[in-house]
VEXDREN-2710 file (C-alpha; in Angstrom, 1 decimal):
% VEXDREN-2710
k/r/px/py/pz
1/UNK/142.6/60.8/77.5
2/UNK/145.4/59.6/80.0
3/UNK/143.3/57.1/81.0
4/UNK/142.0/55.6/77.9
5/UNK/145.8/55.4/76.9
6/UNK/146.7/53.8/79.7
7/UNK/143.8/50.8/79.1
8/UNK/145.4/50.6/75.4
9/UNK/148.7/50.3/76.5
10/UNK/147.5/47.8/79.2
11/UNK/145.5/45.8/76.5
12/UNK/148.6/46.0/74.4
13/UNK/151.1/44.5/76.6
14/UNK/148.4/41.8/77.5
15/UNK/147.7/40.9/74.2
16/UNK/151.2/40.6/73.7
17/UNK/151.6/38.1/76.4
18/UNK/149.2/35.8/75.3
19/UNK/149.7/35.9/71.4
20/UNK/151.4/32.6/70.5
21/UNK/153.5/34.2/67.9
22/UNK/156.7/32.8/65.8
23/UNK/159.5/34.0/68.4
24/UNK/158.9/33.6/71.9
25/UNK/159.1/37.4/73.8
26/UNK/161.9/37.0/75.9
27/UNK/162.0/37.3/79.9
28/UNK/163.7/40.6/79.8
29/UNK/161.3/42.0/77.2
30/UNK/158.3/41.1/79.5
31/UNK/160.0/42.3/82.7
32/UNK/160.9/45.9/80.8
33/UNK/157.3/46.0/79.6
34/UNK/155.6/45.1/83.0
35/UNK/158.2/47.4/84.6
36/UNK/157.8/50.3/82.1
37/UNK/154.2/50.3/82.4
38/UNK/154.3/50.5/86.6
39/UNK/156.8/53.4/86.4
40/UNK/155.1/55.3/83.6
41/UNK/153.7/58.4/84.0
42/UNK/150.6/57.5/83.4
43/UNK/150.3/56.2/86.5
44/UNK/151.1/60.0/88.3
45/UNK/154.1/57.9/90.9
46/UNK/150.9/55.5/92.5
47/UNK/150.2/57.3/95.4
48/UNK/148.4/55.4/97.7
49/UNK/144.4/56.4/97.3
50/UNK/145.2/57.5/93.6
51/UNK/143.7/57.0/90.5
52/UNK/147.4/56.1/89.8
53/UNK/147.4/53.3/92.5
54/UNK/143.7/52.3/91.1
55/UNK/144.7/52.0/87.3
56/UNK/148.3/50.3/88.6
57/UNK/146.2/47.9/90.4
58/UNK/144.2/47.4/87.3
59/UNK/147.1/46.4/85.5
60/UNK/148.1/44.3/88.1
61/UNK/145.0/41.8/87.8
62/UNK/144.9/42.1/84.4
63/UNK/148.7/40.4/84.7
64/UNK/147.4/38.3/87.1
65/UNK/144.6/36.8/84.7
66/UNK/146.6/36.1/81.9
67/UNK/148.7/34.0/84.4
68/UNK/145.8/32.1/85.6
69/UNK/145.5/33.4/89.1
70/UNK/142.8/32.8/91.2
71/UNK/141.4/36.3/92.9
72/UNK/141.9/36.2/96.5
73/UNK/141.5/39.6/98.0
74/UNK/138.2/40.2/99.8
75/UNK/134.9/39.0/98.6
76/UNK/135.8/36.5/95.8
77/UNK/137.5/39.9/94.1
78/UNK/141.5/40.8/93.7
79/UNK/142.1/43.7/95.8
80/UNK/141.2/43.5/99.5
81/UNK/140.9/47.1/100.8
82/UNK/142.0/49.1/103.6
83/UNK/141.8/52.7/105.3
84/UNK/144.2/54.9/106.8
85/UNK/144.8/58.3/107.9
86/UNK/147.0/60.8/106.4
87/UNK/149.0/62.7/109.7
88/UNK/147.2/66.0/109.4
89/UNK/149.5/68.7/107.8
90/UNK/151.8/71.1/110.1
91/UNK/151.2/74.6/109.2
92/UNK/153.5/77.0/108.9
93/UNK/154.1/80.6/110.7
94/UNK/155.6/83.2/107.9
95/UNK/158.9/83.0/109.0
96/UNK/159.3/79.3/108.4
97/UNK/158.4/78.2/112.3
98/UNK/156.2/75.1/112.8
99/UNK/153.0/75.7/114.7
100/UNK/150.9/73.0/116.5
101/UNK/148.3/71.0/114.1
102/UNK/145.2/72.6/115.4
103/UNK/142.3/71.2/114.6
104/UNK/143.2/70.3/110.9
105/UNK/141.0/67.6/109.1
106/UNK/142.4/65.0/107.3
107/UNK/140.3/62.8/105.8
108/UNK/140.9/58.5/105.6
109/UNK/142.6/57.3/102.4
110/UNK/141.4/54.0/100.9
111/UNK/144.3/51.8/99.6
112/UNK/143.7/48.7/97.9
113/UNK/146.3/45.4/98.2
114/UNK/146.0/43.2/95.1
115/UNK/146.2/39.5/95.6
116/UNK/146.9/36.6/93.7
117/UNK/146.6/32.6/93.8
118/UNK/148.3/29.8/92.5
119/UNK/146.0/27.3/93.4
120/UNK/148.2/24.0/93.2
121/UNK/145.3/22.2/96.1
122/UNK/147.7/21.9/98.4
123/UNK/147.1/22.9/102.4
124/UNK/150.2/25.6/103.1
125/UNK/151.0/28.6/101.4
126/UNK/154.4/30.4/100.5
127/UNK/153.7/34.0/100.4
128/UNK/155.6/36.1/97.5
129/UNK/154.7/39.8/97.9
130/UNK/156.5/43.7/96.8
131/UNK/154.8/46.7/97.0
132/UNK/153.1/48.4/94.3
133/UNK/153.0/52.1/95.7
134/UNK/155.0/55.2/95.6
135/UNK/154.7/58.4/96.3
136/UNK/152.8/60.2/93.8
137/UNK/153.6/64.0/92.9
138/UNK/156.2/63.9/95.5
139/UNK/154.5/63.1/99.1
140/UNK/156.4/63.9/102.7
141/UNK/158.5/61.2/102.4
142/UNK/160.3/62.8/99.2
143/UNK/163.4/63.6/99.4
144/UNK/163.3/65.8/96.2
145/UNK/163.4/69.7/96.9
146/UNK/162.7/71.0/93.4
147/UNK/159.1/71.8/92.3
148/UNK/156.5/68.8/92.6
149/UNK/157.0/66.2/89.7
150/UNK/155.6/63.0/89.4
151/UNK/157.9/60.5/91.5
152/UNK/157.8/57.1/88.7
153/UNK/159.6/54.5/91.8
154/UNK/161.1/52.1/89.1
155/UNK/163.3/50.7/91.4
156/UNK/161.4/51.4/94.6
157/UNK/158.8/49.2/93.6
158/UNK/158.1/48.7/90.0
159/UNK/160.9/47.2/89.8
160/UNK/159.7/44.1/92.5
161/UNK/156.1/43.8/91.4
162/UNK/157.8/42.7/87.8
163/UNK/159.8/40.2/89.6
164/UNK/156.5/38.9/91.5
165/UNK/154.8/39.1/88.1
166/UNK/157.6/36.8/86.7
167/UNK/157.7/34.4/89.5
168/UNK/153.9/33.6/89.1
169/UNK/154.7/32.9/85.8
170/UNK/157.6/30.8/86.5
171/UNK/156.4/28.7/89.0
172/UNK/152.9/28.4/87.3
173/UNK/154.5/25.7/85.4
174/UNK/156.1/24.0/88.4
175/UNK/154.5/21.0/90.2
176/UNK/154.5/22.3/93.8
177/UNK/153.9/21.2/97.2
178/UNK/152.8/24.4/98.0
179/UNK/150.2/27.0/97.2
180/UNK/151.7/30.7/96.6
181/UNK/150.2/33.3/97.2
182/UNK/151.4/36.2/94.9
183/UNK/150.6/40.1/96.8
184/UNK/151.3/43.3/95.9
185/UNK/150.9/46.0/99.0
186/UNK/149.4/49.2/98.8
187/UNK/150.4/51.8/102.0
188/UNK/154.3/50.8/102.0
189/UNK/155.2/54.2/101.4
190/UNK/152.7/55.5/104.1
191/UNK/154.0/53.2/106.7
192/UNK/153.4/49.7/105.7
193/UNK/149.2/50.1/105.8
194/UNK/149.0/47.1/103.3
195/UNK/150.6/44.3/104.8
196/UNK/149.8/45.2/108.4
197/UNK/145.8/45.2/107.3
198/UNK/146.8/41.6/105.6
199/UNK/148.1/40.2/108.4
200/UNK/145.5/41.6/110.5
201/UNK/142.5/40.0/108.3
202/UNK/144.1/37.6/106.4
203/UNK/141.9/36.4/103.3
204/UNK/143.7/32.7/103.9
205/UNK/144.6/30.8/107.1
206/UNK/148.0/32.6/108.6
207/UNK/148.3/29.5/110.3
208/UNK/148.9/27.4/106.6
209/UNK/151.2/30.0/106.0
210/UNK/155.0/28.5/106.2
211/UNK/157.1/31.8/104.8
212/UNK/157.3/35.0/103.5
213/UNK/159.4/36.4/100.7
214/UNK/159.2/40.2/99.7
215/UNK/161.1/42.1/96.9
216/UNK/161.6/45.7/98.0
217/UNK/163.8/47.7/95.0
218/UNK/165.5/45.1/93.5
219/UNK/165.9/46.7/90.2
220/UNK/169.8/48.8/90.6
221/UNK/171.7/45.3/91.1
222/UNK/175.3/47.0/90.8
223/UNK/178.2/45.2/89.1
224/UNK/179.5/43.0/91.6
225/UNK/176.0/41.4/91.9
226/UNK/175.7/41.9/95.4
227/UNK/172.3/40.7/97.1
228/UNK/171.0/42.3/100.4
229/UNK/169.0/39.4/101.9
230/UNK/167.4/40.7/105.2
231/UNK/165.6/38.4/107.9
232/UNK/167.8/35.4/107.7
233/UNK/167.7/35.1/111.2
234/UNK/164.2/34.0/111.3
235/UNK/164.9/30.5/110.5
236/UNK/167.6/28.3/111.0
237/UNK/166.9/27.1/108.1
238/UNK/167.6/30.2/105.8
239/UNK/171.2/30.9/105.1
240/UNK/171.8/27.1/104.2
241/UNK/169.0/27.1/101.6
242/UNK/169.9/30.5/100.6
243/UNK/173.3/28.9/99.7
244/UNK/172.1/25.9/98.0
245/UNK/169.6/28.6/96.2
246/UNK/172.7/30.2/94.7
247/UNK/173.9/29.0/91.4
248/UNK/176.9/31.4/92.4
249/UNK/175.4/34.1/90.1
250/UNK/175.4/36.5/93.4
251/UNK/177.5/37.8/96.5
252/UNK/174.9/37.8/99.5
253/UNK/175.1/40.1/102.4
254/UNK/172.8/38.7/105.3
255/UNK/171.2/40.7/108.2
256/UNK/169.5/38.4/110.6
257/UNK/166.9/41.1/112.2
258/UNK/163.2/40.2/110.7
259/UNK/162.3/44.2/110.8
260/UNK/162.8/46.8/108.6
261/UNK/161.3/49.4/106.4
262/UNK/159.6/46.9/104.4
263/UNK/156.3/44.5/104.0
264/UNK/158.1/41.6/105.4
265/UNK/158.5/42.8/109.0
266/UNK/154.4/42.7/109.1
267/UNK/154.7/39.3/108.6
268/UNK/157.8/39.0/110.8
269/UNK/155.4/40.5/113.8
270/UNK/152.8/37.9/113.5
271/UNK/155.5/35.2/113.4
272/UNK/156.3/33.9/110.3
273/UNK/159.6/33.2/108.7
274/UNK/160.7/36.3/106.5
275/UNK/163.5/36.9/103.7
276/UNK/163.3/40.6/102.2
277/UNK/165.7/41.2/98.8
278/UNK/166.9/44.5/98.4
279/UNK/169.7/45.8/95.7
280/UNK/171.0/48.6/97.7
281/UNK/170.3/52.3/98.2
282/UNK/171.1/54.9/95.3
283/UNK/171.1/58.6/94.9
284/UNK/167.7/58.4/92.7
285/UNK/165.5/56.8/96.1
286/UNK/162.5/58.8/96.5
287/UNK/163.0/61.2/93.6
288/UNK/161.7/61.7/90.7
289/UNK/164.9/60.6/88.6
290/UNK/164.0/57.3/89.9
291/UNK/162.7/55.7/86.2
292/UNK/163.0/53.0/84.3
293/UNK/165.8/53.4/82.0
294/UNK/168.3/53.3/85.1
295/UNK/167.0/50.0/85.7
296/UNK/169.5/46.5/85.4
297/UNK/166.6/43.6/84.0
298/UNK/169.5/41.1/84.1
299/UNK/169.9/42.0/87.9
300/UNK/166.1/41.8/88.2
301/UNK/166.9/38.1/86.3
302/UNK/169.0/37.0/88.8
303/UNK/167.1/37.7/91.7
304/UNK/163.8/35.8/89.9
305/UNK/166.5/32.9/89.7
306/UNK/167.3/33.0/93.8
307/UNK/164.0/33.2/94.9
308/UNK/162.2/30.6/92.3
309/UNK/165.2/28.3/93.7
310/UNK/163.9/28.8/96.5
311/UNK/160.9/27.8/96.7
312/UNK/161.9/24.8/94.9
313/UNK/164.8/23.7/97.5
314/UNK/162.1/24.3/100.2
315/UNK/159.1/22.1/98.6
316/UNK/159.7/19.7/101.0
317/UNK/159.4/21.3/103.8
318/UNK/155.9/20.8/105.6
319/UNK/156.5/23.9/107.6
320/UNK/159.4/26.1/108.2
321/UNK/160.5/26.9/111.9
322/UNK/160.4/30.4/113.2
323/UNK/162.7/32.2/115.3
324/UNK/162.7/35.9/116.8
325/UNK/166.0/38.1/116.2
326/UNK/167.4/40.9/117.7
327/UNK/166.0/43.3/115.4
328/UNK/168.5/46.5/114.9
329/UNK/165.1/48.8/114.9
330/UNK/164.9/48.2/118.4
331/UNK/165.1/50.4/121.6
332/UNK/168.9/49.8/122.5
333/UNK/169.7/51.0/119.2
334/UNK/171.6/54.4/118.8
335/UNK/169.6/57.6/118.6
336/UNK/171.1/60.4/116.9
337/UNK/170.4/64.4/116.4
338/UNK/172.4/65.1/113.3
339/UNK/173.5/63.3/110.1
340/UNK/176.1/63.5/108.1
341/UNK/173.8/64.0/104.7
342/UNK/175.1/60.5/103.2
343/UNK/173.3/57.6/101.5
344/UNK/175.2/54.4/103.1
345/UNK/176.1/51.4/100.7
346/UNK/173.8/49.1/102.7
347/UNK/175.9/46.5/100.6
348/UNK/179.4/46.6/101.6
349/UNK/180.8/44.4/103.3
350/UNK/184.3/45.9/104.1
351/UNK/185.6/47.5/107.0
352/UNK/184.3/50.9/107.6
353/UNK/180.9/52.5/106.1
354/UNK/180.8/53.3/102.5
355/UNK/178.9/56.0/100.9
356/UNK/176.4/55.5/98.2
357/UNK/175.3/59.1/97.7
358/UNK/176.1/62.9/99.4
359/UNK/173.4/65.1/99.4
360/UNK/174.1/68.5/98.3
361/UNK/174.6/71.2/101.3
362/UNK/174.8/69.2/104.0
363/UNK/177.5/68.6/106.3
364/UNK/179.4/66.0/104.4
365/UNK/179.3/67.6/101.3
366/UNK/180.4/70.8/102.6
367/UNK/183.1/69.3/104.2
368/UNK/184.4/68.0/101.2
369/UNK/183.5/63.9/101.6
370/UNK/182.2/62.4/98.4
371/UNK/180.3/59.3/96.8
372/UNK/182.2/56.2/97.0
373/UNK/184.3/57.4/100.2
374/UNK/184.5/54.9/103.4
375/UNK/184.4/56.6/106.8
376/UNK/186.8/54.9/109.0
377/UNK/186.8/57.8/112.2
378/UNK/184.5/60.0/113.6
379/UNK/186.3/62.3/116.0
380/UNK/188.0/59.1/118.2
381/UNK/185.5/56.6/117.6
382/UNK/186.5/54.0/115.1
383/UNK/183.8/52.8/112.2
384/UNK/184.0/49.4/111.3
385/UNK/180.9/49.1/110.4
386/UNK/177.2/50.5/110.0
387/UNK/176.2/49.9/113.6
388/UNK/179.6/51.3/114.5
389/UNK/179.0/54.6/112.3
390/UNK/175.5/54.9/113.8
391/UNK/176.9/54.6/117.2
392/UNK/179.5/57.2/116.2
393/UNK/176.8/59.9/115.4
394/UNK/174.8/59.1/118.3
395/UNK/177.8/61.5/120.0
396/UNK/177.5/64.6/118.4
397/UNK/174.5/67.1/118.5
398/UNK/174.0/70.3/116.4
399/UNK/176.6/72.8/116.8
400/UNK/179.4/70.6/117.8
401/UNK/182.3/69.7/114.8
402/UNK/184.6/67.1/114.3
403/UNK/187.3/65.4/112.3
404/UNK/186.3/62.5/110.1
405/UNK/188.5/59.9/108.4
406/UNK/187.9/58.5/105.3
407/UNK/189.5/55.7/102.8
408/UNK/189.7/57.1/99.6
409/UNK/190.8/54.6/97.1
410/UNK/194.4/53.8/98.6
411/UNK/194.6/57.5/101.1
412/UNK/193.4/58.2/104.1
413/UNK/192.2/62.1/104.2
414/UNK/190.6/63.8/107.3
415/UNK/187.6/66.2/107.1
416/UNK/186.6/68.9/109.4
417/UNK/182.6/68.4/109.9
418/UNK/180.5/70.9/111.1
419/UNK/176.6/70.5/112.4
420/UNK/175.2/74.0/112.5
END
């Protein structure tokens, strides 16, 4: 029954895409319907391997069709599949202690990318790509500790697939110089499975491939219409037609480094110029309050806008040269043993670190720190910013304490932390 009403929802929405009817459906409409569909329950949160991530998929190409696309996954179909395997799970002793993993068995999990072209017979693609996967009832990489419930991911990535899905319909009425090649990953969640198998057995010539662009929760733009735009250090050519992009509709925050948790760094690693769009962190990421009525369309409008300007200030351009960064995953990064329990505003661009979210009984929130408060001092080490903050827990291990200092609207107040 779940599934049939899923097909009639799907046939529904499609039909209502391609009806030529007295008053044009608006952007935002299609976006919320695209978007509501992806984060419905229906779809049990799209765990990779799922009959969620199969009928998502399904909905995907049916999208795809009504905008024309050409299929290019594997074998002259849409999806181009891959395998992976599951880390076997760590069992338990009574009293809570982890034991070794023994000889558990864990069998492979196929995952299916869905790919896309817009066939304009030209020789060089731009790549536009978001992940359609999530985490199902609640996998290990929830951070919800209530019993399981089905974790929707509007934002995180619903909310990028329906920009993709817009794009291809955008620039499907452009004239281009370029062919774009329109992908939604499977396996992000599980450790970018997807887009590493892509790049590995590419179903186009990687070397006709002059850029990447990937969408990565782009649906929680907050009021000051802040952009994260990550990887603009793998061109020189990026933060100038990033600029010109701009209709001055949005504040950017750059980070140069072409990794991070995201598809884009696949591409990255096989040497391809990368952007990655992100809206920031919230208190709803991998949980299942993460749905589509917290979702800002006009922010997902905005970010359409950026990256179909683009591609257009970039048409030119027979190719796009690539440069490495000093990517802030690396080795000479700061490790660290304890946390504070915070969500950082990966947006801010103030002095200090600002936080986004405090998780409930942890050390922050017992101390007495809340949402919205910028750490400034941790013991004698001053934050001015998120390396600086990492750098300042890399100090402490568990059982030490220390004071921190944070700006609180126009105060400064110290807390006593404690790491037991």
């Amino acid at each position: 029954m779940r599934q049939n009403t899923f097909i009639t929802l799907s046939a529904l929405v499609i039909l209502t895409f391609t009806q030529c009817g007295k008053q044009a459906i608006s952007e935002k409409e299609i976006l919320r319907s695209d978007l509501t569909m992806l984060a419905g329950d229906s779809l049990q949160g799209r765990e990779t391997g799922s009959e969620g991530e199969r009928m998502a998929g399904d909905y995907i190409i049916s999208r795809f069709k009504t905008l024309s696309l050409q299929p290019k996954g594997a074998d002259g179909d849409f999806r181009q599949a891959f395998t992976y395997k599951p880390h076997p799970p760590i069992q338990m002793h009574d009293d809570g202690d982890s034991v070794s993993m023994g000889m558990a068995i864990v069998k492979e999990v196929e995952g299916h990318n869905v790919i896309g072209l817009l066939d304009n017979h030209k020789s060089t693609y731009i790549i536009i790509g978001a992940h359609y996967d999530h985490l199902g009832w609640g996998d290990e990489n929830s951070l919800y500790k209530g019993e399981k419930q089905i974790h929707n991911g509007a934002d995180d990535n619903a909310s990028g697939v329906s920009a993709m899905l817009l794009l291809a319909e955008r620039l499907s009425k452009r004239e281009l110089n370029h062919n774009i090649l329109f992908m939604a990953f499977s396996g992000e969640e599980k450790g970018l499975w997807g887009s590493n198998f892509f790049c590995k057995n590419p179903t186009i010539s990687m070397d006709s491939v002059i850029c990447m662009f990937n969408m990565d929760m782009v649906g929680r733009m907050k009021s000051d219409s802040t952009l994260a735009v990550y990887g603009t250090g793998t061109s020189p050519l990026w933060p100038a037609a990033l600029e010109n992009a701009n209709d001055d509709s949005l504040k950017f925050v750059f980070s140069e480094s072409g990794v991070g948790p995201s598809d884009h760094t696949s591409f990255y690693l096989v040497d391809k110029p990368v952007l990655h769009f992100f809206t920031g962190q919230h208190e709803d990421y991998h949980k299942p309050t993460d749905d589509a009525e917290l979702i800002n369309y006009e922010g997902i409008l905005l970010v359409a806008d950026l990256i179909e300007n683009l591609v257009v200030e970039i048409d030119d351009d027979a190719s796009i040269k690539f440069t490495k960064t000093k990517d802030q995953d690396s080795n000479d990064s700061p490790g660290f043993k304890v946390t504070l329990g915070v969500i950082p505003d990966y947006l801010f661009d103030g002095e200090g670190m600002r936080i986004d979210g405090v998780s409930e009984d942890r050390p922050a929130h017992s101390a007495g720190i809340i949402k919205g408060d910028v750490v400034v001092l941790m013991g004698d080490h001053n934050v001015t910013d998120m390396q600086t903050y990492m750098e300042g827990l890399s100090m402490f291990e568990k059982g030490d304490s220390t004071m921190v200092s944070v700006k609180r609207g126009e105060e400064t107040l110290t807390f006593m932390v404690h790491w037991d």
